[in-house]
C-alpha positions in Angstrom: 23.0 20.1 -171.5 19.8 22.3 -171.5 18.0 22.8 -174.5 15.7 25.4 -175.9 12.8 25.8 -177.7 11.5 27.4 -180.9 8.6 28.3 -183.2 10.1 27.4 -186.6 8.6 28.5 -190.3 5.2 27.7 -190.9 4.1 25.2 -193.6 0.9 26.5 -196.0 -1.8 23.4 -195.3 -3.6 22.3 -198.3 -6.8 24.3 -199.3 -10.4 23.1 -198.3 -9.7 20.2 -196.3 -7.6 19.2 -193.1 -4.5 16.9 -194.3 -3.8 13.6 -192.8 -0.1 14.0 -192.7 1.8 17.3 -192.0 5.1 17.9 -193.5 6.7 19.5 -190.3 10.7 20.0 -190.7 13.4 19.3 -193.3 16.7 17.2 -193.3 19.8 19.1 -193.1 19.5 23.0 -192.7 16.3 24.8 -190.7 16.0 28.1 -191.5 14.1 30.7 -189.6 12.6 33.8 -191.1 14.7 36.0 -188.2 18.1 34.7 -189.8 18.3 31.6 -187.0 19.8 28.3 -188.1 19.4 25.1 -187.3 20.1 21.4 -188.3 18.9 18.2 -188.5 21.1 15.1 -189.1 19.8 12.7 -187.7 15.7 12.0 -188.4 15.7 8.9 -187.0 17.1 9.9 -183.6 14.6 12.7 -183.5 11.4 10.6 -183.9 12.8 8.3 -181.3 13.2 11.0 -178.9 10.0 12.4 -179.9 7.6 9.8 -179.9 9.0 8.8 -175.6 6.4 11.8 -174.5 3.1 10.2 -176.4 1.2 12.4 -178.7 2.4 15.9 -179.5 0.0 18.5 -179.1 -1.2 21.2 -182.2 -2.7 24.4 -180.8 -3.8 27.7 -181.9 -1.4 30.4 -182.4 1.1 28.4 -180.0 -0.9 29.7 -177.0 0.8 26.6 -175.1 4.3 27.5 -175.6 3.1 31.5 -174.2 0.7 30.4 -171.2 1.3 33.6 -169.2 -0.4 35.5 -172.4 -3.5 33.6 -171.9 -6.0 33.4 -168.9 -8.7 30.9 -170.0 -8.3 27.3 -171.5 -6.1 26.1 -174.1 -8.2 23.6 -176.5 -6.0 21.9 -178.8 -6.6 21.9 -182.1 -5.2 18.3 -183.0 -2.9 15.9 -182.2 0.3 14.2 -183.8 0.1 10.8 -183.6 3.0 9.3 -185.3 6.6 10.6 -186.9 7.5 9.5 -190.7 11.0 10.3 -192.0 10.3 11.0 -196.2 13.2 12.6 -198.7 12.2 15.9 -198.0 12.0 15.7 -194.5 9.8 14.7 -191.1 6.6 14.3 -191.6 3.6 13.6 -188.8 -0.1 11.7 -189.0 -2.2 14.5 -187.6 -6.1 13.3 -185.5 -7.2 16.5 -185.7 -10.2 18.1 -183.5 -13.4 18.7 -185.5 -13.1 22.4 -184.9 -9.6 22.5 -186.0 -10.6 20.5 -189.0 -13.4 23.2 -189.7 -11.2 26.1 -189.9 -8.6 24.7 -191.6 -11.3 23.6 -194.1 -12.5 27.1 -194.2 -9.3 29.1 -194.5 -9.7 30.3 -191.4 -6.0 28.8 -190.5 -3.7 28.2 -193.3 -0.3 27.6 -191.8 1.0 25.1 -189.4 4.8 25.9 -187.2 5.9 23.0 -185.9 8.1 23.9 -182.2 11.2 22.1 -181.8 13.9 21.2 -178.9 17.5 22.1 -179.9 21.5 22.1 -178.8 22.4 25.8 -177.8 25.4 25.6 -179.0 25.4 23.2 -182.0 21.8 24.4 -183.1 21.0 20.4 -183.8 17.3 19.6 -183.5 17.1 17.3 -181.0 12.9 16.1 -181.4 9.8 17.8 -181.9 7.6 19.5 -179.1 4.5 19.6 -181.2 2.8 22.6 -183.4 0.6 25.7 -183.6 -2.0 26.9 -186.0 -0.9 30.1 -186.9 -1.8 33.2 -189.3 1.1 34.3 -190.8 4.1 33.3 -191.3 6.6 35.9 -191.2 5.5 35.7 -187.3 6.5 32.4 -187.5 9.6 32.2 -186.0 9.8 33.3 -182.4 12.6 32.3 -180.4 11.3 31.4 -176.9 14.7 31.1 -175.2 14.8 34.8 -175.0 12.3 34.8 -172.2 14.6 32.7 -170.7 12.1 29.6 -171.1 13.6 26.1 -171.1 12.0 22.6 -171.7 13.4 18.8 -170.0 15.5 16.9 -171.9 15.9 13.6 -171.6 19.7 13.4 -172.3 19.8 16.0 -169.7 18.0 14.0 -167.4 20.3 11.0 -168.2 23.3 13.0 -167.7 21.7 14.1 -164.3 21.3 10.5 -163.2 25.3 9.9 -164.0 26.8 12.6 -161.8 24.1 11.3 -159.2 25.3 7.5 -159.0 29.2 9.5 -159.5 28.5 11.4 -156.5 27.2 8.1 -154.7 30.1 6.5 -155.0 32.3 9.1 -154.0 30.5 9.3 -150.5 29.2 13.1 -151.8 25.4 13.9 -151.6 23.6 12.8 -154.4 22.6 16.1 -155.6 26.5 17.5 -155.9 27.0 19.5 -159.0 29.6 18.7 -161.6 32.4 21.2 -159.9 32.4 19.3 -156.3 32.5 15.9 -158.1 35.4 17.0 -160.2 36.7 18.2 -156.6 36.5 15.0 -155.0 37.8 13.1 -157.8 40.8 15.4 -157.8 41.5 15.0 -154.0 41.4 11.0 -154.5 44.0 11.0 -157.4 46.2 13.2 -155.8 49.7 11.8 -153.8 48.9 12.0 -150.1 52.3 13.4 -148.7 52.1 11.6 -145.8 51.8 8.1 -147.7 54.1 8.6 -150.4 57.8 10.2 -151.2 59.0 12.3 -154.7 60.6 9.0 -156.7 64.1 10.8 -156.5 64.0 10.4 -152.7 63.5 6.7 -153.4 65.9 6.3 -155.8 68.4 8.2 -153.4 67.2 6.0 -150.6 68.4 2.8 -153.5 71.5 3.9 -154.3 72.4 4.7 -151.1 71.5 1.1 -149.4 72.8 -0.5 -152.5 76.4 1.7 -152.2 76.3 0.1 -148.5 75.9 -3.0 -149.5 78.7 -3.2 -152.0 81.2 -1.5 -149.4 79.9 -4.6 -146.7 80.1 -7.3 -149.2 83.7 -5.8 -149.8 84.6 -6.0 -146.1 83.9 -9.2 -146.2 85.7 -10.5 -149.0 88.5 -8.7 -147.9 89.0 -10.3 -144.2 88.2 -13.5 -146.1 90.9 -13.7 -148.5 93.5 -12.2 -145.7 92.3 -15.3 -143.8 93.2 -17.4 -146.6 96.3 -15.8 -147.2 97.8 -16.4 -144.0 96.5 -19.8 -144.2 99.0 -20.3 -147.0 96.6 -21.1 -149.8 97.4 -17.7 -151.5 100.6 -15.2 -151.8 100.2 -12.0 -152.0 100.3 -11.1 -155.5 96.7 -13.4 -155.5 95.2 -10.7 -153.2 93.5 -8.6 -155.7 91.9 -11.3 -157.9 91.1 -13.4 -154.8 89.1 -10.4 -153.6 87.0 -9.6 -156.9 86.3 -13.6 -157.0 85.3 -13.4 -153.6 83.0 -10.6 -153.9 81.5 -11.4 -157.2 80.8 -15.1 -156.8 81.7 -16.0 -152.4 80.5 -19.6 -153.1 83.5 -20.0 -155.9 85.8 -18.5 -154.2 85.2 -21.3 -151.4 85.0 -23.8 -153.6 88.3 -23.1 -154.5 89.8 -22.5 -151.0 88.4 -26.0 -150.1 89.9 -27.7 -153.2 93.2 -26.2 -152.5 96.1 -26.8 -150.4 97.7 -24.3 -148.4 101.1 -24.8 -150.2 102.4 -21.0 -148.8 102.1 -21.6 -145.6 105.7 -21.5 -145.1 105.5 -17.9 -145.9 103.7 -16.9 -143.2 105.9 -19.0 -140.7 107.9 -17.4 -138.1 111.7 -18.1 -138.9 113.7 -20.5 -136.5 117.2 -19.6 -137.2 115.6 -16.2 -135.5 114.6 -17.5 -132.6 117.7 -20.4 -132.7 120.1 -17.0 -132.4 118.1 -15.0 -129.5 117.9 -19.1 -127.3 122.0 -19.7 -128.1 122.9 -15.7 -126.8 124.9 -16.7 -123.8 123.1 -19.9 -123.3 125.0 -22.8 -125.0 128.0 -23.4 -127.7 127.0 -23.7 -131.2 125.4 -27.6 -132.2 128.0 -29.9 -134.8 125.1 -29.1 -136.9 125.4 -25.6 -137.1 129.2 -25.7 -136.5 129.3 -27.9 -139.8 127.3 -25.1 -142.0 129.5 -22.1 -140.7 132.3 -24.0 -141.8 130.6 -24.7 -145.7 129.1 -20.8 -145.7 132.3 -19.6 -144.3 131.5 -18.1 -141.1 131.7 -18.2 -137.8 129.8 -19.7 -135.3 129.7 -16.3 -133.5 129.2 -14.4 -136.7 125.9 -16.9 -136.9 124.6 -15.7 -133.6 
């Protein structure tokens, strides 16, 4: 934030003797005789900000604020000494020079323009730079800005110091502007490409690993329970629930393989009257055994081979 200074309207000092106290701005609106505003809100901050460069100086004419227009010295013709906030405004305890006090006792100077530091943008009056002796009043209010003329500020300076210790800490030089800060701070938040994917690739990558999983986990329930089933502990119409046990819960679907007993393992058996008719094919006659259960079925012995 840069500021800028002004020559505000002059205040009539008292006839036939130099005042102790100067009534130098008002609370609330400033108005200048050339149709500028200003404000002041806050009187307290001002004479805090005020009173940090010492005494403010009073001079003649505000040859101070002008110094190109003058060649020789610039005496000053008092000195404010201390800031009072009162209900009509800021007022200042003014040691003035013995010359100074002479003229104004004389009439020779009858108004006093106090110069003030203010926001740009906002107009706020942000302290006091000190005062002029002046003639008249309706010259009283000369902006100084328009010759481009600019005075330090501490919250300027303040703000200064922040983006100093900001560009510290970003490894930048310390005397990086605003725009190269902002820069840097930018490159750090953004997603390096080679460090990071978009989220839908992850969430691809998920549903992909988690698909593969399912199909494995399947696989194995699936050569599990045909293990059992030709064990005997199932039949087939157990197949599908022993499958969605299996792969939902493995360790209870053990649990009940191991309490079980594989009472269908005949199922799974080869037969032996199969194998009894390809041995007795023109090998040996038929047993009494089997002879005795052609004759209850009503067959044959040959019609049993």
């Amino acid at each position: 934030m840069t500021g800028r200074t002004a020559i505000c309207e002059a205040v009539e000092l008292p006839a036939k003797t130099a005042p102790d106290w100067v009534h130098l701005l008002p609370v609330g609106a400033v108005n200048g005789r050339d149709g500028r505003r200003w404000r002041l809100d806050d009187p307290a901050q001002l004479i805090a900000r005020s009173a940090k460069g010492g005494d403010l100086p009073i001079d003649y004419d505000h040859e101070s604020e002008k110094p190109k227009s003058h060649g020789g010295p610039l005496p000053a013709a008092g000195w404010i000494k201390s800031l009072q906030t009162r209900t009509d405004g800021i007022w200042g305890k003014v040691e003035w020079t013995g010359r100074a006090a002479e003229m104004i006792a004389n009439r020779e100077y009858r108004f006093l323009s106090p110069v003030l530091h203010y926001h740009p943008t906002t107009g706020q009056v942000l302290r006091l730079i000190g005062a002029g002796l002046v003639h008249r009043p309706n010259l009283a209010l000369t902006a100084l800005s328009e010759q481009e003329m600019t005075m330090p500020d501490p919250l300027e300076d303040a703000a200064t110091a922040d983006l100093s210790r900001i560009a510290t800490a970003l490894g930048l030089n310390e005397t990086a502007d605003a725009d190269t800060i902002l820069t840097a701070i930018n490159a750090q938040t953004a997603p390096d490409p080679a460090r990071y994917v978009p989220i839908e690739a992850v969430a691809d990558l998920l549903k992909q690993r988690n698909s593969a999983a399912s199909d494995n986990a399947a696989r194995a329930a699936d050569a599990k329970v045909q293990q059992a089933m030709n064990s005997g502990y199932l039949t087939p119409a157990m197949r599908d629930w022993a499958v969605a046990l299996c792969t939902q819960d493995e360790a209870r679907f053990d649990g009940f393989i191991a309490t079980s007993t594989p009472a269908y393992a005949h199922l799974h058996r080869p037969s032996r009257l199969h194998d009894v008719g390809h041995e007795a094919q023109g090998r040996r006659p038929a047993s009494a055994d089997e002879r005795a259960i052609c004759e209850q079925l009503g067959l044959t012995p040959t019609d049993l081979k």
